[in-house]
C-alpha positions as CSV (number, residue, x, y, z in Angstrom):
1,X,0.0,0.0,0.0
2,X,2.8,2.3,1.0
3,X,4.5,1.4,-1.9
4,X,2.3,1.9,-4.8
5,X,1.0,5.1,-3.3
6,X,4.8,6.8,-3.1
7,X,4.8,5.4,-6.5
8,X,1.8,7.1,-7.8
9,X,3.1,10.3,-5.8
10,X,6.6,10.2,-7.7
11,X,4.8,9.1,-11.1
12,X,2.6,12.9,-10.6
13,X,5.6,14.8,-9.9
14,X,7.7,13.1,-12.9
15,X,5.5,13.5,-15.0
16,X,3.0,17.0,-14.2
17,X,3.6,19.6,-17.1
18,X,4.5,22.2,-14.9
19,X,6.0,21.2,-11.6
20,X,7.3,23.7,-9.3
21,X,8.0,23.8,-5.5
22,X,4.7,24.3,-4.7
23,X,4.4,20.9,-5.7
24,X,5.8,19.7,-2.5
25,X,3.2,22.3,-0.8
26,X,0.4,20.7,-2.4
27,X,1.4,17.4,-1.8
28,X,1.9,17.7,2.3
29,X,-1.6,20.0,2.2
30,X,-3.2,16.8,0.6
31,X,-1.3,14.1,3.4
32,X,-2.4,16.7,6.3
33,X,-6.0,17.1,5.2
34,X,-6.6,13.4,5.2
35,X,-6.0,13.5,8.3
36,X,-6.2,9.6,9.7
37,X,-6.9,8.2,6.8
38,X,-2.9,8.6,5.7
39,X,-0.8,7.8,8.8
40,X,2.1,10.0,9.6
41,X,4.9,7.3,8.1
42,X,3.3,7.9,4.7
43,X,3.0,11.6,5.2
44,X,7.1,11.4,6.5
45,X,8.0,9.2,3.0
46,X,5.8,12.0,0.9
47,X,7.6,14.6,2.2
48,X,11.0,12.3,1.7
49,X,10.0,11.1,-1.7
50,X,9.6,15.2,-2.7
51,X,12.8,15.9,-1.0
52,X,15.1,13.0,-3.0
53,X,13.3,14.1,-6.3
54,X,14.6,17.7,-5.7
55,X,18.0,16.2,-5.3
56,X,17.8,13.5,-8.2
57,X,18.7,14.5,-11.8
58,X,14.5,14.6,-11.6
59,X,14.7,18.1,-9.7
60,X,14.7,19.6,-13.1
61,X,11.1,19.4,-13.1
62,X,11.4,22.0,-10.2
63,X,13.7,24.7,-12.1
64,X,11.3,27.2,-13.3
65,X,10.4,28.7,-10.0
66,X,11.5,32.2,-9.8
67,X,13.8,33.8,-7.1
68,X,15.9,36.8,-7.3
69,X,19.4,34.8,-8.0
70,X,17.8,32.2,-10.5
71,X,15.9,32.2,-13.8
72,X,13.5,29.7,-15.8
73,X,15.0,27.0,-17.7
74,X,14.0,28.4,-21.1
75,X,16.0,31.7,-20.1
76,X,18.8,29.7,-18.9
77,X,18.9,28.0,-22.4
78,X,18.4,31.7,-24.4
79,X,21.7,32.7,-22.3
80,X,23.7,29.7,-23.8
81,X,22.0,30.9,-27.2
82,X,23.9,34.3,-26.7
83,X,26.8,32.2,-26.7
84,X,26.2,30.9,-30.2
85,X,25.0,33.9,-31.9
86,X,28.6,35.3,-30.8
87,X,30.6,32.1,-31.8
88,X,28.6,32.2,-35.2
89,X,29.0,36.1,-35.6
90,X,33.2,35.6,-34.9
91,X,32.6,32.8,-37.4
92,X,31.1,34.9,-40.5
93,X,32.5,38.0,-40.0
94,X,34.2,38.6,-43.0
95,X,33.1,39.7,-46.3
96,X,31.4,36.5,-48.0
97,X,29.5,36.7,-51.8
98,X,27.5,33.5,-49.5
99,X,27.1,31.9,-46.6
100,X,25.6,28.4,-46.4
101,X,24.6,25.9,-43.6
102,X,24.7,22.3,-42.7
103,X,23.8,20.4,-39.8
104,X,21.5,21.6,-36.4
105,X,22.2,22.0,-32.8
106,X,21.3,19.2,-31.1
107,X,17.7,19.1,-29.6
108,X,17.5,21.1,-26.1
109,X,15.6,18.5,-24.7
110,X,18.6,16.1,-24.8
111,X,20.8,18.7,-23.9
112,X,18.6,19.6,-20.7
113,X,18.3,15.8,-19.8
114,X,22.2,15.4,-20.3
115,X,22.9,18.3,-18.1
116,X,20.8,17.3,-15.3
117,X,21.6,13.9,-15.2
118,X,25.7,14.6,-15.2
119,X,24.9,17.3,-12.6
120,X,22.6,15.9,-10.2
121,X,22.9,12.1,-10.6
122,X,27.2,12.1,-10.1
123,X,28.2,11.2,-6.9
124,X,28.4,14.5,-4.9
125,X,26.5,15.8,-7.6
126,X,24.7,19.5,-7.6
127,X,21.0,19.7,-7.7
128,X,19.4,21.3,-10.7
129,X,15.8,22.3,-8.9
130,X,17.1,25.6,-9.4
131,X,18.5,27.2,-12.4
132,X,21.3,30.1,-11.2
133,X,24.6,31.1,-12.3
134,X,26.5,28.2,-11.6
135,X,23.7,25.6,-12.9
136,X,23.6,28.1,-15.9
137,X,27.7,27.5,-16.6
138,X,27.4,23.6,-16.3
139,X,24.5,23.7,-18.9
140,X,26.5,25.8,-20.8
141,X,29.7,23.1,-20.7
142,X,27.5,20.5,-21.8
143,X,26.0,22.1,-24.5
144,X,29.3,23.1,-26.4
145,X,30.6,19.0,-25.0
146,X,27.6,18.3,-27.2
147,X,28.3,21.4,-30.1
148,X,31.1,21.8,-32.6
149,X,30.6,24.5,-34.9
150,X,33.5,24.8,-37.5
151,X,33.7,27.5,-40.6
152,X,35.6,26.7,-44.4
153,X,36.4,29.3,-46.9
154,X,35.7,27.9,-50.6
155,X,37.1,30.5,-52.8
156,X,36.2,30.5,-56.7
157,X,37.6,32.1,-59.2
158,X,35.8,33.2,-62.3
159,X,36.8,34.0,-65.6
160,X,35.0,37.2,-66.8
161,X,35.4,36.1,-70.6
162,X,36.8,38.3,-73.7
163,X,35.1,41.2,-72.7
164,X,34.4,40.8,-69.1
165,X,36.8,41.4,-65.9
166,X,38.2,38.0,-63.8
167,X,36.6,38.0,-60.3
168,X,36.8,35.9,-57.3
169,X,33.6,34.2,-55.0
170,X,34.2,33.6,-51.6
171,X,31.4,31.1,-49.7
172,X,31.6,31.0,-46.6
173,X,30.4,27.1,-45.4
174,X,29.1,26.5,-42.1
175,X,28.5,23.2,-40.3
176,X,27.1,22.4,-37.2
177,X,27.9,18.5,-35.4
178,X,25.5,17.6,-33.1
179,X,26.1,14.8,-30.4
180,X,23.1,12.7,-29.5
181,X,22.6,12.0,-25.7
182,X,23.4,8.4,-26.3
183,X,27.1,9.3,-27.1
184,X,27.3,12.0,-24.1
185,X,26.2,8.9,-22.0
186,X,29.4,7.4,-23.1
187,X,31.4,10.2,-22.9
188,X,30.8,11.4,-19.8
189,X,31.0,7.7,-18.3
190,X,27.4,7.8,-16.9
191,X,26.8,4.6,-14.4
192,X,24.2,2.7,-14.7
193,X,22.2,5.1,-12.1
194,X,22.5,8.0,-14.9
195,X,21.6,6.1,-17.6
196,X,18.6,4.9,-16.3
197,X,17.7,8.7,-14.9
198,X,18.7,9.7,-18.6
199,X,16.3,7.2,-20.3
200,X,13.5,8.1,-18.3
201,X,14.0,11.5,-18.7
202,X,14.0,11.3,-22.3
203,X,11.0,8.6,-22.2
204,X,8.4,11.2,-21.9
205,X,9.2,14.6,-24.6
206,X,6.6,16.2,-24.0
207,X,7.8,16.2,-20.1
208,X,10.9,18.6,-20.8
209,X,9.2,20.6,-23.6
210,X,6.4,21.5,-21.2
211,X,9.5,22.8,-19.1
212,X,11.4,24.7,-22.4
213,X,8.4,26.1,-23.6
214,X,6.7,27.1,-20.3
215,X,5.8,31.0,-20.4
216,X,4.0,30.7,-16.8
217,X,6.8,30.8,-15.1
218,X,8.5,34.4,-14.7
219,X,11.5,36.0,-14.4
220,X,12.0,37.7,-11.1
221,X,11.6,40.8,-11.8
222,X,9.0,40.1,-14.3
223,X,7.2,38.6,-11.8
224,X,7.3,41.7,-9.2
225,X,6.3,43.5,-12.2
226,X,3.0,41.5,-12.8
227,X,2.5,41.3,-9.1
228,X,2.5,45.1,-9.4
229,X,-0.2,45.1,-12.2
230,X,-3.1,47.9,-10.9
231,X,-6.1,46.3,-9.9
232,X,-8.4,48.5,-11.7
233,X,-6.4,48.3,-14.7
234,X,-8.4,47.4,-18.0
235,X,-8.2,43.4,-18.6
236,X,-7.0,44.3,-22.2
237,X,-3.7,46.6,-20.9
238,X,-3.6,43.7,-18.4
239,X,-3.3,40.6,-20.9
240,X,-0.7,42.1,-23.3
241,X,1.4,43.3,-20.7
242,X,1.4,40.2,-19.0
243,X,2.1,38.2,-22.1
244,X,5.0,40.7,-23.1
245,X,6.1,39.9,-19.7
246,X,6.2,36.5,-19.9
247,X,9.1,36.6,-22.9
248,X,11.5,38.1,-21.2
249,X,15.0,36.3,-21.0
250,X,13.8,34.0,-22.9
251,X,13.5,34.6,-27.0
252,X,16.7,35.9,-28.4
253,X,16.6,39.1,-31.0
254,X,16.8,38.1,-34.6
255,X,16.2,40.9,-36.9
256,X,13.1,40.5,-39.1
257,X,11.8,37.8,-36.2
258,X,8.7,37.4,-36.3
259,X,5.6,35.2,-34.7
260,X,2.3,34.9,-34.9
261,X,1.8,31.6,-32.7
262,X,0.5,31.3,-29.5
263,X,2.2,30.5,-27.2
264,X,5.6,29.2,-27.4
265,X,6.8,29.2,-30.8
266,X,9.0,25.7,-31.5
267,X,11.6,28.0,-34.4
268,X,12.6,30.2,-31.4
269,X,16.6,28.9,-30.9
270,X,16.9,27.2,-34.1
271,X,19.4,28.4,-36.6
272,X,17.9,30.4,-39.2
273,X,19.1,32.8,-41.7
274,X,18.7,36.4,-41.6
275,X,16.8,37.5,-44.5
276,X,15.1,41.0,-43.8
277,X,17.4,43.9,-45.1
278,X,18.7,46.4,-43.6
279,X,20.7,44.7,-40.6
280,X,24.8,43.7,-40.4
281,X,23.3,40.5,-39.5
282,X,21.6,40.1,-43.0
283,X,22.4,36.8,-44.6
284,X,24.1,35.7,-42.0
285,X,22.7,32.7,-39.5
286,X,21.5,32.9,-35.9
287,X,19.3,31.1,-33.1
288,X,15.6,32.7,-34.7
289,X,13.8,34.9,-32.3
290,X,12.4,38.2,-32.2
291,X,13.1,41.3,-33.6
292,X,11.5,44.5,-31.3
293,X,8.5,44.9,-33.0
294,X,7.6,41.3,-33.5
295,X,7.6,40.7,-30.0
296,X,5.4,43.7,-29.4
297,X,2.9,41.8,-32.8
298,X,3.3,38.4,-30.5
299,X,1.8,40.3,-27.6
300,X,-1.3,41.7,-28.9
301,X,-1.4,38.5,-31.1
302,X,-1.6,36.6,-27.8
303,X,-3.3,38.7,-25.9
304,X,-6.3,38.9,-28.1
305,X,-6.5,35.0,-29.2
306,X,-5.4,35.9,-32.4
307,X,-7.7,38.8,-33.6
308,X,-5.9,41.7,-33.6
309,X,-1.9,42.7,-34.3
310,X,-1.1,46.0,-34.0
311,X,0.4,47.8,-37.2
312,X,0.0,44.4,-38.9
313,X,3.1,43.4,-39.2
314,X,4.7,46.8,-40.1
315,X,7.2,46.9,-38.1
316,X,7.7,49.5,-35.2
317,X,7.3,52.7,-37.6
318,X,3.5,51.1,-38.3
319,X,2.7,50.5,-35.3
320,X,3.6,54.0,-33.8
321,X,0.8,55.0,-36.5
322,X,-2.0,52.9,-34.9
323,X,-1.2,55.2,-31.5
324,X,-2.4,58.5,-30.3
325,X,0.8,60.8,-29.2
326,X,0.4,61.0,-25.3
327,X,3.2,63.2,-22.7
328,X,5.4,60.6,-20.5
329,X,4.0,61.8,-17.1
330,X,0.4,60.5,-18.9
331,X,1.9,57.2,-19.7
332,X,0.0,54.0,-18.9
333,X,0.5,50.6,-18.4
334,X,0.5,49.1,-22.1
335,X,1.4,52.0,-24.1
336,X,4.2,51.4,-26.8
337,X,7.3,53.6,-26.2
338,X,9.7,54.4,-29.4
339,X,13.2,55.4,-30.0
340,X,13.8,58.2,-32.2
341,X,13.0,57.4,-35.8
342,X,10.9,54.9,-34.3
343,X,14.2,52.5,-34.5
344,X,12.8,50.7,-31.6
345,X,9.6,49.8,-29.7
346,X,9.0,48.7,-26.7
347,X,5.7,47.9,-24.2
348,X,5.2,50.2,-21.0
349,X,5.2,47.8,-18.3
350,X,4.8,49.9,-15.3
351,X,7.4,51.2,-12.8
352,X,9.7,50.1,-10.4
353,X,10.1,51.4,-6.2
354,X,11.6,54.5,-6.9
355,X,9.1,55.2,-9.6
356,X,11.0,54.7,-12.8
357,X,9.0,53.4,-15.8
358,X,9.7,50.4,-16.8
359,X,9.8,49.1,-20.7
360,X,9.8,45.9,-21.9
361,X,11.5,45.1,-25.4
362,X,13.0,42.5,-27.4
363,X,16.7,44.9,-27.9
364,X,19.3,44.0,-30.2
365,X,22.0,45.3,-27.4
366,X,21.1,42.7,-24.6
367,X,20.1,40.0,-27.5
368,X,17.3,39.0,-25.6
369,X,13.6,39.9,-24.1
370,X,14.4,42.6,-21.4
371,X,13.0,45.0,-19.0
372,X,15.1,48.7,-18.2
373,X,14.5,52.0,-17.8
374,X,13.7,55.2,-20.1
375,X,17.0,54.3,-22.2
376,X,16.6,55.4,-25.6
377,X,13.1,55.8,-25.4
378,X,12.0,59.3,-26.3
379,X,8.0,59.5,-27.0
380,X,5.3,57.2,-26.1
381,X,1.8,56.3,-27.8
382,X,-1.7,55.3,-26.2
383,X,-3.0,52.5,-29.1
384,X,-6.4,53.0,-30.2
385,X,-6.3,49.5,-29.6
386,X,-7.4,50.1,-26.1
387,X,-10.7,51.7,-26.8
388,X,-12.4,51.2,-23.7
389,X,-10.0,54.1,-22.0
């Protein structure tokens, strides 16, 4: 009896799409209020059981709850993306008549599953419950121990003819190698503990994608942020600031990005070419993401189930058309905010203790989903979107 319930207790918490800490909460709530019927051994093994998960190569399941010093798993994996854009940028800087592409990063689910299982399932291992700076370097090791990316120069020369000039093409191939989590298995020695741990981790995809593609769970200061969100304020300002929210630190900036999916988009991380004009990135490849004003389109695209996208796709100059001019001390919570030359957009999110606005944006300069200050931000437009104001 024992038995088979801790089984059923650890099967829930393996395999729930979005596990967190609270899970633990919930599950000594459940023991406490069954009083006599669950005596206090089982509720002692519960608590046990939760406690050895946390510490297994399973507390993975737990990383996405937020803190001050720690950060989702999908943000942790857009920080090792960073990595990449600059190891591919270093790669193809140069001037090229073409640059091609072969091969793929290998599959962040194997890359997460690898990582916890080498991390939390060694011998004095490190949990992986919680994803900070240190847990955020290891997953970084054994994503490049699983990643070589290497660059050849095929120059061509051409013979312009009898009346032409000679010239010379120079392609610039790229390939990407890939290890599987079958061979990191082998080269990282795992026992016959990790392998097992790694199997089952891997047994279930949907398990860690629910985990990569979870846009619930909040950076911190995102979080306070949303926490902060006026009562009174209108449920349309409400839903796409919270869904702008719930990006950031986790989609990378890709010029011309753009999405009109809801929810997590599966492209976001995978290597895609540039192709809008108009950037030093164009025709060069990258993880895809967002550019700014895309991730401002994916918010109202969200927030509205799909029926409305402000500027429609125009990019940021468009969108500053579809808003009325307002001053910054009028400023609400969901107004755009615009760079000069409308370069850049961003959402107002709402304002920090010492009564700062806040502004979140997808920025080229952080390569990432971020909230700061007034930086750079010079006017700011009330959409007629929100009509009810």
């Amino acid at each position: 009896m024992i038995q088979r319930t801790g089984a059923k207790i650890l099967d829930w918490l393996r395999r729930g799409a979005a596990v967190t800490t609270a899970g633990a909460k919930a599950l000594t709530s459940f023991f406490l209020a069954a009083g006599g019927a669950v005596t206090a051994f089982v509720l002692f093994s519960g608590i046990v059981l939760v406690a050895a998960l946390m510490a297994s190569p399973f507390g993975i399941l737990f990383a996405n709850e937020p803190s001050p010093d720690t950060i989702p798993l999908n943000a942790a994996v857009a920080e090792v993306s960073k990595e990449v854009c600059s190891t591919l940028a270093e790669l193809q800087d140069g001037d090229y008549d073409s640059i091609d592409l072969t091969g793929a990063l290998p599959g962040w689910r194997e890359v997460i599953a690898v990582f916890a299982v080498r991390t939390a399932g060694a011998e004095n291992g490190v949990d992986v419950a919680t994803m900070d700076a240190d847990r955020v370097d290891r997953l970084r090791a054994v994503f490049w121990d699983m990643t070589e990316i290497t660059s050849e120069v095929d120059t061509i020369y051409h013979d312009g003819g009898e009346n032409g000039e000679d010239w010379t093409e120079h392609i610039l191939h790229l390939a990407v190698a890939a290890k599987s989590a079958e061979e990191m298995s082998t080269d990282y020695r795992f026992t016959a503990y990790q392998k097992k741990a790694l199997a089952e981790l891997l047994d279930d995809p949907a398990l860690l994608d629910a985990l990569l593609h979870d846009l619930d769970s909040l950076q911190y200061d995102a979080a306070m942020l949303r926490r902060a969100l006026p009562r009174n304020l209108s449920k349309e300002r409400r839903a796409v600031v919270e869904r702008a929210l719930s990006l950031a630190g986790k989609v990378n900036y890709f010029w011309g990005g753009k999405s009109l999916v809801f929810g997590w988009d599966d492209r976001w991380g995978q290597l895609a070419k540039v192709t809008a004009d108009g950037s030093s990135t164009t025709g060069t490849y990258r993880p895809y993401g967002l550019d700014c004003s895309g991730m401002v389109d994916w918010a109202f695209y969200n927030a509205t189930n799909g029926s409305y996208v402000i500027g429609h796709g125009g990019g940021a100059a468009m969108q500053h058309s579809y808003c009325t001019p307002v001053r910054w001390e009028d400023a609400q919570i969901g107004d755009l905010a615009f760079y000069p030359d409308d370069e850049h957009v961003g959402i107002v999110a709402g304002w920090d203790k010492d009564g700062s606005i806040q502004i979140v944006h997808c920025a080229s300069s952080y390569n990432n989903v971020v909230i700061t200050g007034k930086e750079g931000f010079v006017v700011v437009g009330h959409p007629i979107y929100y009509t009810n104001d």
